[in-house]
C-alpha positions in Angstrom: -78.0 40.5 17.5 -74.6 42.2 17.4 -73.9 42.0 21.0 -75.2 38.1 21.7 -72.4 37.5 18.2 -69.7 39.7 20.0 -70.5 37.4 23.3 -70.4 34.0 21.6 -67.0 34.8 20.4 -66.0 35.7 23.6 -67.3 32.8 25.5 -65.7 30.4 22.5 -62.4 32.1 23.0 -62.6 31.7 26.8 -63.5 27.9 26.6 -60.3 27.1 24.0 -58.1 29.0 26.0 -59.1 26.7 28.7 -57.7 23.5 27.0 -54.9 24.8 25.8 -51.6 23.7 27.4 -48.8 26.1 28.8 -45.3 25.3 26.9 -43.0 23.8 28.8 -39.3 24.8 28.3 -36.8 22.1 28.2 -33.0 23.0 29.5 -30.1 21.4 28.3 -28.2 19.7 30.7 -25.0 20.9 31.9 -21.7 20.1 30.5 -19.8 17.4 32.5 -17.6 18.3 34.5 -13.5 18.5 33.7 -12.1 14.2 33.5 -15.7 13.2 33.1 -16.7 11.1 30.5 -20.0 12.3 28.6 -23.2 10.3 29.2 -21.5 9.0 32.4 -22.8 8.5 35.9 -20.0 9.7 38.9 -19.1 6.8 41.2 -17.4 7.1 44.9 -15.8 4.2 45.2 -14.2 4.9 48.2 -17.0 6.2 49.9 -15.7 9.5 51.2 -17.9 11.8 49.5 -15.9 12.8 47.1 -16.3 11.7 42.9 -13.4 9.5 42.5 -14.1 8.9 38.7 -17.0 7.9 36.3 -18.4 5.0 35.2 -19.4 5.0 31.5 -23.2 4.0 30.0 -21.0 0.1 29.0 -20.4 -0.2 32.8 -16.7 0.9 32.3 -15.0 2.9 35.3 -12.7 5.8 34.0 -10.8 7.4 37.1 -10.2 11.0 37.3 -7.2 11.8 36.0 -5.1 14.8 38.3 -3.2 16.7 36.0 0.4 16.9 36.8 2.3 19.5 39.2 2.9 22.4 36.9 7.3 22.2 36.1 9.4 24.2 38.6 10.7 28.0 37.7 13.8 28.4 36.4 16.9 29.0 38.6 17.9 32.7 38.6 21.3 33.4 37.2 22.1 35.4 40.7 25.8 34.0 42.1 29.0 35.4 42.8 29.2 38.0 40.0 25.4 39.0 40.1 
């Protein structure tokens, strides 16, 4: 009696483990990348391959902005007397 309880435990484990689903994991999605808009789609607009700017989920296109040149070093304060 103890062993055909001990198997029908068994056998009732083995058929829920059976239906049971395996978790899925869910990622976040990656960070935009820097001048994107969040929640944006890229758009090539001049068809060279490259992302030229982004076009918002309200069909807006916001360009990629290039930051400016960083400002030229200062002059030295070398001259005739050094």
């Amino acid at each position: 009696m103890r062993f055909r309880s001990i198997l029908l435990a068994g056998l009732g484990t083995l058929a829920l483990a059976a239906c049971s689903k395996p978790e899925q994991q869910v990622e976040a999605a990656p960070p935009p990348p820097p001048g994107a808009v969040a929640g944006s789609v890229a758009a090539d607009r001049d068809g060279d391959g490259i992302i030229d700017g982004y076009y918002s989920a309200d069909g807006i296109y916001h360009p990629n902005a290039v930051p400016a040149p960083p400002p030229p070093p200062a002059p030295t304060r070398t001259g005739e007397r050094g």
